[in-house]
C-alpha positions in Angstrom: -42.4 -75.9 63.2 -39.3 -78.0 61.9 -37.0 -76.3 59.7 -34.1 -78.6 58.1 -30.4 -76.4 58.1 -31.0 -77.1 54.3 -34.3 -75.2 54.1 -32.7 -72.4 55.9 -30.4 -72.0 53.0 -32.7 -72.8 50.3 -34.8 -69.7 51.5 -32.3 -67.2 52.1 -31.0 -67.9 48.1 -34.5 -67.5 47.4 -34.7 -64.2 48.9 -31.5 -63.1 47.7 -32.6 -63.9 43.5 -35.4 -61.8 43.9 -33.3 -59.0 43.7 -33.0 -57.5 40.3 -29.5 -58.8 38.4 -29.0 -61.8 41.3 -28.0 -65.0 40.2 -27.0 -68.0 42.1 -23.7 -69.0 41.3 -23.0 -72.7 40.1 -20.4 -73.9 42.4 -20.2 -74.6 46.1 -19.7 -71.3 48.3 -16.2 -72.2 49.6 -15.0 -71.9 46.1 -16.5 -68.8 44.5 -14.4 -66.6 43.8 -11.3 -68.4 43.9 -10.9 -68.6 40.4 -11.6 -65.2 38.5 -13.9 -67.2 35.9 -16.4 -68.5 38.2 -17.7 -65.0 39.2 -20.0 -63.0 37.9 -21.8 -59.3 38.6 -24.3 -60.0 41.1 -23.9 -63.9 41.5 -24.5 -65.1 45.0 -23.1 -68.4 46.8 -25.1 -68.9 50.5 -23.0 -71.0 52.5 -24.1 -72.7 55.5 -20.8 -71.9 58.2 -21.9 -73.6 61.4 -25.0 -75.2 63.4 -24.8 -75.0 67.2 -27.4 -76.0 69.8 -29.2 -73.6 71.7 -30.8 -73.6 75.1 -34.7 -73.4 75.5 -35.5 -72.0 78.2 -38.8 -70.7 78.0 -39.8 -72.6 74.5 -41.7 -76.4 74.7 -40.9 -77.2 71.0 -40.5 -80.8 69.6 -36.9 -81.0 68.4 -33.5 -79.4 68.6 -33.1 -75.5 69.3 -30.5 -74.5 66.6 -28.7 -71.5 65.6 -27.3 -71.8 62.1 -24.7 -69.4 60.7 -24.8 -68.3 57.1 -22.5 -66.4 54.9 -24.3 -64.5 51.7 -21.7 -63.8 49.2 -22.0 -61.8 46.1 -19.6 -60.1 43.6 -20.3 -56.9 42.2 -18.0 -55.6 39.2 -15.5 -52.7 39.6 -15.5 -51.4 36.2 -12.1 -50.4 35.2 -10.3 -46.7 35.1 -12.6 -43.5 36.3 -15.2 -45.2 38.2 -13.7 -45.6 42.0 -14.8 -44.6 44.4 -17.7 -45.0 42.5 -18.6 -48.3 41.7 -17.0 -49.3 45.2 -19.6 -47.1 47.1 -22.2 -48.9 44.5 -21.2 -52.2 45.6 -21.8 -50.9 49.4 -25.1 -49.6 48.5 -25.8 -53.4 47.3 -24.5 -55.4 49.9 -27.2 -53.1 52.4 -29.7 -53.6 49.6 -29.1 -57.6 50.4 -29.2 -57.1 54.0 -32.2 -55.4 53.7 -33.9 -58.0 52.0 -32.6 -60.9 54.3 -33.5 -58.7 57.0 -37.0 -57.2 55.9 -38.6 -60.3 54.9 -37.2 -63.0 57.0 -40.9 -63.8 58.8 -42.5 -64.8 55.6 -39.6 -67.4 54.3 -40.9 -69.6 56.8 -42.6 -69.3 59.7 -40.5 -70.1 63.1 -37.1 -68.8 61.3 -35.9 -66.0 62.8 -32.7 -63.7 61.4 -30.2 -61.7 63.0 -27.7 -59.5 61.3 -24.0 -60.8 62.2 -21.7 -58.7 60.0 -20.1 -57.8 56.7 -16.7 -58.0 55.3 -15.3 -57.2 51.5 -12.4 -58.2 49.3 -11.5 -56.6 46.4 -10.1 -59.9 43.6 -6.6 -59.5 42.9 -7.6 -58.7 39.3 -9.5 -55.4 40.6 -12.2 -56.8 38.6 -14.5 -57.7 41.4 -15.4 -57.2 45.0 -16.7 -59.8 47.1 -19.2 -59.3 50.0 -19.6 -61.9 52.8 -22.8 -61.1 54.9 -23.0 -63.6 58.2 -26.3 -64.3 59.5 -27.6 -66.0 62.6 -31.0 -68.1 62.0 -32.7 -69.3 65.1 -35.1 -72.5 64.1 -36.0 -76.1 64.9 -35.0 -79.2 63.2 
């Protein structure tokens, strides 16, 4: 089955609103965050990072083999004075929550998608307002 790289994307946003307080953001991905008022607690930008070909070996699909990498990225708010370590670890315990999701229910976005976990990595804004997640993903499909 013939996924477009745009589908891809449009699914894994999908997933990720169904969590409870996610909201896409309005802006492209390489540009949230940049600016401390385009982020919000629990907005999420999916940003498509690369699209390679890969080799078939065994598979006698119509199309090209791709594997698309995809960067989740989410802010979660670091409420100000007593709260750290607190709302840090919170914000840990969210990013899994995400991964989890991705992860969990990646065979009924679409059939012939598969997911793999790449890694995580955080930032905290220079304001100490926010934190920023970026979860990379592999998706094998055909286009």
């Amino acid at each position: 089955m013939s996924i477009s790289v745009a589908q891809v994307r449009q699914a894994v946003a999908a997933q990720v609103a169904t969590l409870s307080g996610y909201h896409e953001a309005k802006l492209p991905p390489q540009f949230f965050g940049r600016i401390q008022d385009t982020i919000a607690h629990k907005a999420f930008a999916v940003q498509i990072v690369r699209s390679v070909s890969m080799p078939e070996r065994q598979r006698r699909s119509v199309g090209l083999y791709l594997n698309t990498g995809i960067t989740v990225r989410f802010a979660y708010r670091l409420r100000p004075m007593d709260t750290y370590p607190t709302d840090y670890d919170l914000s840990m315990d969210q990013a899994a929550a995400v991964i989890n999701k991705i992860m969990q229910s990646y065979s009924t976005i679409r059939q012939g998608l598969v997911a793999k976990f790449d890694s995580m990595t955080h930032r905290v804004t220079d304001s100490i307002e926010y934190i920023i997640h970026d979860l990379n993903f592999n998706f094998l499909h055909t286009i």
